[in-house]
C-alpha positions in Angstrom: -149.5 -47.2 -21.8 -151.8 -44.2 -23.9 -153.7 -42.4 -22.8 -155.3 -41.5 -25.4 -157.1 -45.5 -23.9 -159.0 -43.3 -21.7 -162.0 -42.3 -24.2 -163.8 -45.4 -24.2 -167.6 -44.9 -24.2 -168.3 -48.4 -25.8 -167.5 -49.9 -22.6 -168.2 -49.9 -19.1 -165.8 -49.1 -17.4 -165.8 -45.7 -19.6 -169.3 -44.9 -17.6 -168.0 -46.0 -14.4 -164.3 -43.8 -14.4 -167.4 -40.6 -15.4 -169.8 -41.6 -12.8 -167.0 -41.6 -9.6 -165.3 -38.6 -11.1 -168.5 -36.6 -11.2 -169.7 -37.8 -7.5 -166.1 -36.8 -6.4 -166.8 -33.4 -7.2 -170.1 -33.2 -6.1 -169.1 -33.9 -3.1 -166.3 -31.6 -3.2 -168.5 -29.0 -4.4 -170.4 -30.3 -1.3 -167.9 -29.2 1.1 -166.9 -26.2 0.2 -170.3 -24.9 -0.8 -172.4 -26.3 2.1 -172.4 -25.4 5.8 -171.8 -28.8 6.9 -170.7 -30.0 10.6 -169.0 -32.7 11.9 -170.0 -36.8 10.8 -172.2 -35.0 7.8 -168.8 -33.7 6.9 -166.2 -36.2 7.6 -168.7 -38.9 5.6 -168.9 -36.8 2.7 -165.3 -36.2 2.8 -164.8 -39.9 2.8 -167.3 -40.4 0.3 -165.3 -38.0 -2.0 -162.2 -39.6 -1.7 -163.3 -43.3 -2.2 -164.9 -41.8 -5.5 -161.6 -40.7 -6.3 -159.9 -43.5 -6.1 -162.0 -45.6 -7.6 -162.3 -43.1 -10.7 -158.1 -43.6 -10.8 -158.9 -47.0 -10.2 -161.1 -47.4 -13.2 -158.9 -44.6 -15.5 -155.4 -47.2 -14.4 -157.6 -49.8 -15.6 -158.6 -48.5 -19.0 -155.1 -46.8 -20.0 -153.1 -50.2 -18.8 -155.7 -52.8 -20.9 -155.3 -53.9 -24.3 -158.5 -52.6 -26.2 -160.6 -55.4 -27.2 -160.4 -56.7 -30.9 -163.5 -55.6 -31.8 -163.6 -52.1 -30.9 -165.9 -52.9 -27.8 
């Protein structure tokens, strides 16, 4: 396992890891920053931590995968 597997930006799953890390904190930036009250809050709180995980999901993925042959 490397991590140096992490910087990827020929593939997908490069864009995908960004794109949940960045909504996870947006929507911790959300929480903190915005006066937000009950559901609104607990469903961005949820939100935030499903776009965690699948961020580690997709950063588990890329570090434990044998790059492709081609570079891709």
């Amino acid at each position: 396992m490397k991590l140096s597997r992490l910087w990827q930006p020929r593939r997908g799953l490069f864009w995908v890891m960004v794109a949940f890390n960045a909504l996870s904190s947006l929507g911790a930036w959300a929480l903190r920053a915005l006066p937000l009250e009950g559901v609104v809050f607990a469903a961005v709180a949820v939100l935030s931590l499903l776009n965690c995980a699948g961020g580690l999901w997709a950063a588990w993925r890329l570090v434990t995968e044998e790059p492709a042959a081609d570079g891709a």
